[in-house]
C-alpha positions as CSV (number, residue, x, y, z in Angstrom):
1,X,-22.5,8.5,9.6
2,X,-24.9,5.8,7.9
3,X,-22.1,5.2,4.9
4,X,-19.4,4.9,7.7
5,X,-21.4,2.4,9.7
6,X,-22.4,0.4,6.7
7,X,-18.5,0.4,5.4
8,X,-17.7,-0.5,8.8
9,X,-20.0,-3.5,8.5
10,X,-18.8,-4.5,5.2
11,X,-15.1,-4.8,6.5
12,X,-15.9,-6.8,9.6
13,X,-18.2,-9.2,8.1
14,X,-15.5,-9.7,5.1
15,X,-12.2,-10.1,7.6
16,X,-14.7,-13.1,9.4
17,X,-15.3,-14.5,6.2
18,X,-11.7,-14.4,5.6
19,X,-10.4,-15.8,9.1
20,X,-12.9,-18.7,8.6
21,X,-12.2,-19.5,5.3
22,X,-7.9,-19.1,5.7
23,X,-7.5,-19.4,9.1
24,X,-9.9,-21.8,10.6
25,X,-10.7,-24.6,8.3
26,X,-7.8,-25.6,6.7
27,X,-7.0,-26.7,10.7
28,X,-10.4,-28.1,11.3
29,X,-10.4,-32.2,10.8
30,X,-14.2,-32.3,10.8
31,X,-16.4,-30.2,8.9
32,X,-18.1,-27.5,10.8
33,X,-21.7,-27.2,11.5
34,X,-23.7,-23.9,10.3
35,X,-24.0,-23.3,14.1
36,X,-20.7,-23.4,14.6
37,X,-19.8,-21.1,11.5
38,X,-22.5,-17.9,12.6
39,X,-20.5,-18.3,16.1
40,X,-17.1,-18.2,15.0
41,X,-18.0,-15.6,12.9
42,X,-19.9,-13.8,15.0
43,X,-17.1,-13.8,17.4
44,X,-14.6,-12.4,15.1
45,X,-16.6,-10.0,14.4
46,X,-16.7,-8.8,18.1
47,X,-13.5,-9.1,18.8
48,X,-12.2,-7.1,15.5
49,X,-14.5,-4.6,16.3
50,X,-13.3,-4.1,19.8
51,X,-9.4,-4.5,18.5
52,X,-10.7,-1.2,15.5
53,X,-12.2,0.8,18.5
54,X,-9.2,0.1,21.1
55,X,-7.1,1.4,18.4
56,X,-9.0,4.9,18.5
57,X,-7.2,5.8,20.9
58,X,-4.3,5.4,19.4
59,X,-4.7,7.1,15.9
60,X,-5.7,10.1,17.5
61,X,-1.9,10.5,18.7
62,X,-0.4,9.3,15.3
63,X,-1.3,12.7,13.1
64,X,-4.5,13.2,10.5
65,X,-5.9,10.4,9.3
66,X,-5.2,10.9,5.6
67,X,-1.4,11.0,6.6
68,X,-1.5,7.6,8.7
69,X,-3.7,5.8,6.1
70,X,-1.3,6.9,3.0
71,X,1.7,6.1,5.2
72,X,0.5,2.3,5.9
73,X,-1.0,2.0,2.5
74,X,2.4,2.5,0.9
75,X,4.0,-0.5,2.8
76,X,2.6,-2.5,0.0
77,X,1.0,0.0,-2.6
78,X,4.9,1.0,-3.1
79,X,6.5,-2.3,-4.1
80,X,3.5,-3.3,-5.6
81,X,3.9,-0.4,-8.2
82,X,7.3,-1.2,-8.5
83,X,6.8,-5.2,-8.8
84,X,3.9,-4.5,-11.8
85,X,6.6,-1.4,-13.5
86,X,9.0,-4.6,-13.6
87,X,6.8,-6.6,-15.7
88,X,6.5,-4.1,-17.9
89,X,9.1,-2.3,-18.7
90,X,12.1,-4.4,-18.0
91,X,11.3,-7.7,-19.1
92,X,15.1,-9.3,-18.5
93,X,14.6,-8.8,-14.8
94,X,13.9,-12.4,-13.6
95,X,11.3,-13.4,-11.0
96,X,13.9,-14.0,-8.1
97,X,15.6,-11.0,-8.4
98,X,11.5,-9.1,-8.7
99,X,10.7,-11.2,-5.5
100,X,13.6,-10.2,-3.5
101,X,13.3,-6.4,-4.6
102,X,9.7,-6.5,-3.4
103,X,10.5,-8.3,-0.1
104,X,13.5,-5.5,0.6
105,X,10.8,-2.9,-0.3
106,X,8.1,-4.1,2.3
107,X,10.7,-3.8,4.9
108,X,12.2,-0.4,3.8
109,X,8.8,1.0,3.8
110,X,7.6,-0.8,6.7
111,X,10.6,1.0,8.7
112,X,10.2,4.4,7.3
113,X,6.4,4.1,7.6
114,X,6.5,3.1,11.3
115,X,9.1,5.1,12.5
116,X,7.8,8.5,11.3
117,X,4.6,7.8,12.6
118,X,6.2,7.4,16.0
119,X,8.0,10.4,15.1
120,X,4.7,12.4,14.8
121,X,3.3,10.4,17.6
122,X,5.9,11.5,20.0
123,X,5.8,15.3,18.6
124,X,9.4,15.3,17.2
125,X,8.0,15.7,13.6
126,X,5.2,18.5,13.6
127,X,3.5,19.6,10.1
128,X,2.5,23.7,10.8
129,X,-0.4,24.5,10.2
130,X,-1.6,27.5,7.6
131,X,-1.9,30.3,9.3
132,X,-5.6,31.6,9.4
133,X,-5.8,35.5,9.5
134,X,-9.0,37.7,10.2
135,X,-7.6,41.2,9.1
136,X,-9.8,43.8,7.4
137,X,-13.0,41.6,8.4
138,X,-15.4,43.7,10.0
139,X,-17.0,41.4,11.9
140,X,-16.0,41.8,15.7
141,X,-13.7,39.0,17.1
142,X,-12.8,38.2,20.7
143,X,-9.1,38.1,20.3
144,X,-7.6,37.8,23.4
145,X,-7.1,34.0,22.5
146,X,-6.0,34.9,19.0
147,X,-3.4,37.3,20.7
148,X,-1.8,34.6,23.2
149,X,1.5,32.9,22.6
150,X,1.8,29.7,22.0
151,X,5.1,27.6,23.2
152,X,5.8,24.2,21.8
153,X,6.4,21.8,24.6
154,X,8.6,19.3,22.1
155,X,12.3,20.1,22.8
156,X,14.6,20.1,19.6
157,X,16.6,16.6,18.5
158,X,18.1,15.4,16.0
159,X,15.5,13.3,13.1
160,X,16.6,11.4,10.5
161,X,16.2,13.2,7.2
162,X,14.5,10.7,5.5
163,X,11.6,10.9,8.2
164,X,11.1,14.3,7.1
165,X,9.9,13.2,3.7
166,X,6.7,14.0,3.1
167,X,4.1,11.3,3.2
168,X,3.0,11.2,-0.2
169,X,6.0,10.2,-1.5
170,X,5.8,7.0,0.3
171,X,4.9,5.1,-2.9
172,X,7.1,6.5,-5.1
173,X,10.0,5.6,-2.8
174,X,8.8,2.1,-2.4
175,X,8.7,1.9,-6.3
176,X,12.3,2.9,-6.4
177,X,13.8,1.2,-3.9
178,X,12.0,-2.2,-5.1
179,X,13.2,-1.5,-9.0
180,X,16.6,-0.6,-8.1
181,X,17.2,-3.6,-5.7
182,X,15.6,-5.8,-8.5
183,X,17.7,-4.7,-10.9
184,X,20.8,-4.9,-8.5
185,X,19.7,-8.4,-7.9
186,X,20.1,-9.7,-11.6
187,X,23.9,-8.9,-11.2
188,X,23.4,-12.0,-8.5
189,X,20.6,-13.9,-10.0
190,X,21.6,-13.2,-13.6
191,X,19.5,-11.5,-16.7
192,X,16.2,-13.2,-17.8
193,X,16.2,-13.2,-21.6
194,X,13.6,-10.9,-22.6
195,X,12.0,-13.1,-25.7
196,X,10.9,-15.5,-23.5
197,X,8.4,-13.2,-21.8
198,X,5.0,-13.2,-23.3
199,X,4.7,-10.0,-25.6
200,X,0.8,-9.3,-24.4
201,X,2.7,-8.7,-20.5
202,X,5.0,-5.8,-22.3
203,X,4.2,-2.6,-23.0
204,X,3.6,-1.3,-26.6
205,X,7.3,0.1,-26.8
206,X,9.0,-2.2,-25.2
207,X,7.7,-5.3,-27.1
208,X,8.8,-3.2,-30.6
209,X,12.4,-2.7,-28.5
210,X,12.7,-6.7,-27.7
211,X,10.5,-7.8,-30.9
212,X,11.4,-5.3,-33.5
213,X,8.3,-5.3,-36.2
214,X,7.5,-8.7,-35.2
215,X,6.5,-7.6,-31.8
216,X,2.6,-6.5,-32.5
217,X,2.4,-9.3,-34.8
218,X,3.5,-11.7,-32.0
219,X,0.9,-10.0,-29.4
220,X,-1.6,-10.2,-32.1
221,X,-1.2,-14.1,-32.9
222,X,-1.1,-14.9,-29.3
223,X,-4.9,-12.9,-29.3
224,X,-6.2,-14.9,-32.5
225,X,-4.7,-18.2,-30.9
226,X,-6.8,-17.5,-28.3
227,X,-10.0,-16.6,-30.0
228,X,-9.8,-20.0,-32.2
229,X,-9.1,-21.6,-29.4
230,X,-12.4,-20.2,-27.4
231,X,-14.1,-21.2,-30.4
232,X,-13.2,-24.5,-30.7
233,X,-14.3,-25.1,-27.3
234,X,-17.6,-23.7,-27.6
């Protein structure tokens, strides 16, 4: 409870420090006074707290919290993979066609994500439970509640199949959908010649596919360039 309350306290005083900083000075003509600061962020801190334990209420209707935090961490975590598996691997993708891939695989996600977590909110998507079974234990039971039947109150319709998917797989589609989108894009946006991409931001076998043999000798000039250049500085 002490590690959740001090996490907790972390967050909110790091989302103030944010708002201020992004969302309150860049607006403000005159410089703020320290009393001023400690009361905006103060209040921020208030108000996101009560906003985090509003929303309580809600979670508790929107499935375990494992699934709802992997389901609205993939929003981003999934073109984010797919954005950085770009720069790697397939250097003649150009930046416009990346950027649109990763803007078509917030929203992709951003639907699916939602809408099966209103699914499981509103009971049309249920994940059973493991049955738990007591047989051959010696240990004497009260199982008249063990022996009563159980009806499910949600009534059958039709779910999309893709809502069905399981949750963990969130990433991995946003991945996909933001590589093949990107690379559907550079029939649009045009290919990005691939020697004019840095080899240190390639990996090992794809800078020996663009490079040939020159490839790790390119990456490894680039590294002394550096070096001498650090040392002429200092």
């Amino acid at each position: 409870f002490s590690a959740a309350l001090s996490s907790l306290s972390t967050c909110l005083n790091s989302m103030s420090a944010v708002i201020l900083e992004d969302f309150v000075k860049p607006y403000v003509k005159k410089p703020l006074s320290p009393l001023a600061i400690n009361w905006i962020m103060r209040s921020v801190v208030v108000g996101v707290g009560a906003l985090c334990a509003a929303l309580v209420f809600v979670v508790e209707k929107m499935g375990t919290v494992l699934q709802l935090t992997m389901s609205l961490e993939a929003i981003t975590n999934g073109p984010l993979l797919g954005t950085f598996t770009l720069g790697i691997l397939i250097p003649w993708v150009e930046s416009r066609s990346a950027l649109t891939g990763g803007i078509v695989g917030v929203l992709f996600m951003s639907w699916l994500s939602l809408k099966a977590q209103y699914a499981v909110a509103t009971g049309a998507i249920t994940y059973p439970h493991k049955q738990m079974s007591v047989e051959e234990c010696s240990y004497e039971f009260d199982r008249s509640a063990l022996n009563a039947t159980v009806t499910s109150s949600v009534a059958a319709e039709d779910i999309f199949p893709l809502f069905r998917v399981c949750y963990m797989w969130y990433t991995f589609l946003g991945a996909a959908v933001t590589i093949l989108v990107s690379l559907a894009c550079t029939l649009v946006y045009g290919r990005n010649d691939p020697k004019t991409v840095a080899p240190d931001l390639l990996a090992g076998f794809v800078r020996r596919y663009v490079y040939g043999g020159k490839g790790e000798e390119a990456s490894g000039s680039g590294c002394n360039s550096n070096g001498k250049e650090a040392k002429a500085r200092l």
